[in-house]
Each structure stands twice: as structure tokens, then as C-alpha cells.
DSSP file (Angstrom, degrees, kcal/mol; ACC not computed):
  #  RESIDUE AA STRUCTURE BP1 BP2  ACC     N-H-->O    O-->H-N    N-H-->O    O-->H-N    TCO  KAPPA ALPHA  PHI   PSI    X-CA   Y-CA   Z-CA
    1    1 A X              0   0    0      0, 0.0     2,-0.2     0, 0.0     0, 0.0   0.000 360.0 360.0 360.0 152.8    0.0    0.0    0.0
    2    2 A X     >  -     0   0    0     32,-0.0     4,-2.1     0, 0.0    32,-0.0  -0.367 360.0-107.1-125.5 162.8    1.3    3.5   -0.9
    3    3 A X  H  > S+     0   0    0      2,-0.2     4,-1.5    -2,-0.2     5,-0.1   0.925 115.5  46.4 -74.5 -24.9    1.1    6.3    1.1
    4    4 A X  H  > S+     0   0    0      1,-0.2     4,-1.5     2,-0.2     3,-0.5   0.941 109.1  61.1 -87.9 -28.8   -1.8    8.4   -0.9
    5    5 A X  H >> S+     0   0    0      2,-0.2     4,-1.6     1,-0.2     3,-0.8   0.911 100.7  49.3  18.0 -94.0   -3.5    5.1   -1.0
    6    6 A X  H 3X S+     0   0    0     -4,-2.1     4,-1.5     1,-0.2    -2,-0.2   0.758 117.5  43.9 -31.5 -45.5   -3.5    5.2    3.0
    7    7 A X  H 3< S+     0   0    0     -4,-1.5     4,-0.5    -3,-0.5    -1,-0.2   0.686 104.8  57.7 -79.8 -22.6   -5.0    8.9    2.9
    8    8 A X  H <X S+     0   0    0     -4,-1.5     4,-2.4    -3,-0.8    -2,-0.2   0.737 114.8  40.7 -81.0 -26.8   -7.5    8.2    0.2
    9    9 A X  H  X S+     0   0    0     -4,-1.6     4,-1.0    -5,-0.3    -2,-0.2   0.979 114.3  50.2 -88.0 -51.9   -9.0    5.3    2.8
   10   10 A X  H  <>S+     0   0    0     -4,-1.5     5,-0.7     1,-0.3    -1,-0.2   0.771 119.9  37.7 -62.7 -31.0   -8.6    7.4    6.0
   11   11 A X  H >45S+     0   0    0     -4,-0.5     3,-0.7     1,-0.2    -1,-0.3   0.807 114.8  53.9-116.7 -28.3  -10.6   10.5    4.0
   12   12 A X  H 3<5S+     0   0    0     -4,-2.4    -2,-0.2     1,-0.2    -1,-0.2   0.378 114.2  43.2 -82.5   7.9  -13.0    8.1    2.3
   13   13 A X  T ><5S-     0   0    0     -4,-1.0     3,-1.1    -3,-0.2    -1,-0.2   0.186 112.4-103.6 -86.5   7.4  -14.0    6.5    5.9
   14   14 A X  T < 5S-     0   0    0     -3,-0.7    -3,-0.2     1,-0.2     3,-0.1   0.824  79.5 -57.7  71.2  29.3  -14.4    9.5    8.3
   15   15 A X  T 3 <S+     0   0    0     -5,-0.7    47,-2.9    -6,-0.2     2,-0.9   0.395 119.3 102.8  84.0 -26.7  -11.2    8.8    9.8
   16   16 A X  B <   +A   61   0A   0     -3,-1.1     2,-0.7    45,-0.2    45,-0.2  -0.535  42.0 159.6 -99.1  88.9  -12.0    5.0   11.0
   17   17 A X        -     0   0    0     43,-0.9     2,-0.5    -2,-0.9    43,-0.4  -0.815  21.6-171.2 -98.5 114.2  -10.3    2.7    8.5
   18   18 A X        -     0   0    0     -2,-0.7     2,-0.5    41,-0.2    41,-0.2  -0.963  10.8-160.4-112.3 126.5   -9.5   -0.9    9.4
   19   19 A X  B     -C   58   0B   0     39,-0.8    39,-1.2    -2,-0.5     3,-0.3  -0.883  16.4-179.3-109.9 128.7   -7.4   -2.3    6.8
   20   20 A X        +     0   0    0     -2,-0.5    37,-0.2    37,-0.2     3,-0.1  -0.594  45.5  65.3-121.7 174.6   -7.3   -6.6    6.7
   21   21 A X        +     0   0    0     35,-0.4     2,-0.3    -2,-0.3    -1,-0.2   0.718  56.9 159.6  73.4  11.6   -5.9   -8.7    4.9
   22   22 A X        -     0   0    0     34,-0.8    -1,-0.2    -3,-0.3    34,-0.1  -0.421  37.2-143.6 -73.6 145.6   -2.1   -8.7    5.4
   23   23 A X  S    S+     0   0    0     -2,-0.3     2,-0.3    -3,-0.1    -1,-0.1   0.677  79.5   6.7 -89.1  -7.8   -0.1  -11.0    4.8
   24   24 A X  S >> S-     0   0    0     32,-0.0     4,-1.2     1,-0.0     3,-1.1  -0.953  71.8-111.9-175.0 150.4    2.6  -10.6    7.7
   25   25 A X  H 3> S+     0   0    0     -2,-0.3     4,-1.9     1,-0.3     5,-0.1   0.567 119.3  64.7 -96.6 -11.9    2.7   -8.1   11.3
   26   26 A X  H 3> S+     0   0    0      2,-0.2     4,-1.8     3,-0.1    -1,-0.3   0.835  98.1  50.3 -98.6  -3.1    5.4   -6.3    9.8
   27   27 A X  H X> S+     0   0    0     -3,-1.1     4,-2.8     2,-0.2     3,-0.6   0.976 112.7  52.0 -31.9 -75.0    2.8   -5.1    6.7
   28   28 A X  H 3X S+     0   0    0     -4,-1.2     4,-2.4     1,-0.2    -2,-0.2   0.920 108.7  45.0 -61.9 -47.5    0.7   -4.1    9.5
   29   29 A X  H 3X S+     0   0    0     -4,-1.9     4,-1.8     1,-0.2     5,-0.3   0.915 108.9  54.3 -61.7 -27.8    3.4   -2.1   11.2
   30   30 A X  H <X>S+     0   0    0     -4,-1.8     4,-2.6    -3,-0.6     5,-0.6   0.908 108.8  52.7 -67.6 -46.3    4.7   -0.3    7.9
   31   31 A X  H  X5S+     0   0    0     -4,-2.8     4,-2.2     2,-0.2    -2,-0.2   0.912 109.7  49.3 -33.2 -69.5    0.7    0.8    7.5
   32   32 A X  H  X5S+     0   0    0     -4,-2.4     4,-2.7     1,-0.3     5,-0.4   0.827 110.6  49.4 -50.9 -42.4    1.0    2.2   11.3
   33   33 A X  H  <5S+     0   0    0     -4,-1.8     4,-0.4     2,-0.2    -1,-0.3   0.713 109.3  55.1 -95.3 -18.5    4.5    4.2   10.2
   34   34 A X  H  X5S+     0   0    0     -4,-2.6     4,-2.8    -5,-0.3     5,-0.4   0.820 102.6  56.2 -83.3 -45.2    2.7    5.7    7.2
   35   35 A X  H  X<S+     0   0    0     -4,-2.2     4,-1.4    -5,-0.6    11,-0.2   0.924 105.3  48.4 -36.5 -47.4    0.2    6.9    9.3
   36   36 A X  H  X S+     0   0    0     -4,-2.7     4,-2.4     1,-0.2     5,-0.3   0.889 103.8  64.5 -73.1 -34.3    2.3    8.8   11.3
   37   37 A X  H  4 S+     0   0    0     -5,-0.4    -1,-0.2    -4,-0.4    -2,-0.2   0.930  99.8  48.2 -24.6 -64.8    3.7   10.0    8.6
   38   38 A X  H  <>S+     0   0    0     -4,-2.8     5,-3.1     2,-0.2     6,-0.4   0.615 107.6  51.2 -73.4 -10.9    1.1   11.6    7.6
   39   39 A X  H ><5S+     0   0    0     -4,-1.4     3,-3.2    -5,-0.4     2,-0.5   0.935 111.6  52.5 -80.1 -56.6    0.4   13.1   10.7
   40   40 A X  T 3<5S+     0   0    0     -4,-2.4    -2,-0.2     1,-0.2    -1,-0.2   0.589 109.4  49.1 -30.4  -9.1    4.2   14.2   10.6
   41   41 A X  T 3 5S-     0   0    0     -2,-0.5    -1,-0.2    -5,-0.3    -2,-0.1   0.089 124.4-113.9-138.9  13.2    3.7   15.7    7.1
   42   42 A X  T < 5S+     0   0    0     -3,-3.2    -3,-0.2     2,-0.2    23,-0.2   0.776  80.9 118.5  50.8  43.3    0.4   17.5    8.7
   43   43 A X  S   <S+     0   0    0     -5,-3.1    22,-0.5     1,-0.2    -4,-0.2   0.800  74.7   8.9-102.0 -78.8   -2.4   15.7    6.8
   44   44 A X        -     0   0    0     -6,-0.4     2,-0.8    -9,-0.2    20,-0.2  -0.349  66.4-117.1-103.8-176.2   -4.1   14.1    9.5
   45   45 A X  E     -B   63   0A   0     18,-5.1    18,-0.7    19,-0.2     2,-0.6  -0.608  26.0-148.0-116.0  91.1   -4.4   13.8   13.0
   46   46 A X  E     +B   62   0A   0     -2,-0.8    16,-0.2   -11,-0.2     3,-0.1  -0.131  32.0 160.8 -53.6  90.9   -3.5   10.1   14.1
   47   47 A X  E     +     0   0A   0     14,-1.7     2,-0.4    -2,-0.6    15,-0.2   0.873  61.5   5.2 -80.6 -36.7   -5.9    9.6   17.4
   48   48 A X  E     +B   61   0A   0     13,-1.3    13,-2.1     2,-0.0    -1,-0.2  -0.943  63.9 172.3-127.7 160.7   -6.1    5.8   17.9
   49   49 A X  E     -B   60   0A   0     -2,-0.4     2,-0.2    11,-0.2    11,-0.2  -0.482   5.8-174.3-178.8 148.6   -4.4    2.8   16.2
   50   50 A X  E     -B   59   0A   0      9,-0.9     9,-0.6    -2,-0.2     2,-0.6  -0.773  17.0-153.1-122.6 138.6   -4.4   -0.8   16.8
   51   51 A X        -     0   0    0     -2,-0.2     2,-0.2     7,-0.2     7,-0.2  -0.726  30.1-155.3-108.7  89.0   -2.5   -3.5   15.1
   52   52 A X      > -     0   0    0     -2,-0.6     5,-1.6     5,-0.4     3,-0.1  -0.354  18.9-161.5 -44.4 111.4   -4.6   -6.9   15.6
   53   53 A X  T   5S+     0   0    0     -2,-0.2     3,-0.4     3,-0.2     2,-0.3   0.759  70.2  64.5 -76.2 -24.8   -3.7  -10.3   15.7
   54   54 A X  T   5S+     0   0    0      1,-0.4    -1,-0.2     3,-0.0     3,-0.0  -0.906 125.8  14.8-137.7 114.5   -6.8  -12.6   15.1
   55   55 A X  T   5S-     0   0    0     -2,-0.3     2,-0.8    -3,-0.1    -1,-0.4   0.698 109.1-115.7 -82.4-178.3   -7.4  -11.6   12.4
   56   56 A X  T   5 +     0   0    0     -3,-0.4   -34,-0.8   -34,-0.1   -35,-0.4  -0.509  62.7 112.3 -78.9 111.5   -4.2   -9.7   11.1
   57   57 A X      < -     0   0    0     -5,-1.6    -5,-0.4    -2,-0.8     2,-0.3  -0.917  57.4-107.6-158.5 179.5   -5.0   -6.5   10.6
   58   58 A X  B     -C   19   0B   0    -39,-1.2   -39,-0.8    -7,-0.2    -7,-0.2  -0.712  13.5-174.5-134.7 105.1   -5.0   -2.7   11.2
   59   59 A X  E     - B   0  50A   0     -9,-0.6    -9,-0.9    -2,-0.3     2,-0.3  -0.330  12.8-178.1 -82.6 160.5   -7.6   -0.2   12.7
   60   60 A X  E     - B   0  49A   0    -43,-0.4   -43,-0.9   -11,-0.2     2,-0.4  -0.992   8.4-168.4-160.1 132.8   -6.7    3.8   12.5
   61   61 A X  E     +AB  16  48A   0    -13,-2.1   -14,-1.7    -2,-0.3   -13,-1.3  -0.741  28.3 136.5-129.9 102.4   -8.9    6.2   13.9
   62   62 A X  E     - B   0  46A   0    -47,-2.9     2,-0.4    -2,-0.4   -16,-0.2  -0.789  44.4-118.0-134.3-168.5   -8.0   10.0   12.9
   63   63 A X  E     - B   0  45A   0    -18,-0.7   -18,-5.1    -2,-0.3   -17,-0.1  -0.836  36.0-107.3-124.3 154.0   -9.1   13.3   11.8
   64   64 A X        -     0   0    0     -2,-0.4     2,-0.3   -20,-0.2   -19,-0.2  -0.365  43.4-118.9 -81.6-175.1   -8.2   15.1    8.6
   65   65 A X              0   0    0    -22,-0.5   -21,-0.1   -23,-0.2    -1,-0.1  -0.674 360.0 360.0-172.9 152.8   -5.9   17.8    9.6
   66   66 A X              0   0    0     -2,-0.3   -23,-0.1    -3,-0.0   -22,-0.1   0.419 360.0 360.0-125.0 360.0   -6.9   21.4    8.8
């Protein structure tokens, strides 16, 4: 997944985007470090996020950044 990718799902959910289907926890952890990214690069504002193990996935809860 790409980074504008990751912002096109966060701004086409309202901010709560759970992404599934990864193949491997370190997937899930590169998702989590684009997210901050993008809070770092002042597009959103990263409030919650969870990396899940059954099943493997990743939930993100933020706000779009103003």
C-alpha cells in the first residue's frame, strides 16, 4: 500500500479505517509508520491505532488535519 492510498481510505472513511488482509505483522506495522507519517507531514491527525492479531489487521482512527 502507498502512502496516498492510506489517505484516500482514511478520508474516504471519516477517519475509521480498518485495513485486513495482510499478509505478515510487519505489513501491518509499515501501515502504522505511514500513518504517522502523515500526521508528521500534517495531513491528518493520528488519534487511535491498533495492530490486531486474530485476524491480522490494522484499525486507525484519525481526523483530517486542517
Amino acid at each position: 500500500m502507498k502512502k496516498e492510498e492510506l489517505l484516500n481510505q482514511i478520508t474516504n472513511n471519516d477517519g475509521n479505517t480498518r485495513i485486513s488482509r495482510l499478509s505478515s505483522i510487519e505489513e501491518g506495522e509499515e501501515i502504522i509508520k505511514m500513518a504517522k507519517l502523515l500526521e508528521f507531514e500534517g495531513k491528518i491527525i493520528l488519534q487511535k491505532y491498533c495492530l490486531e492479531s486474530k485476524p491480522l489487521a490494522v484499525s486507525l482512527e484519525a481526523s483530517l488535519a486542517k
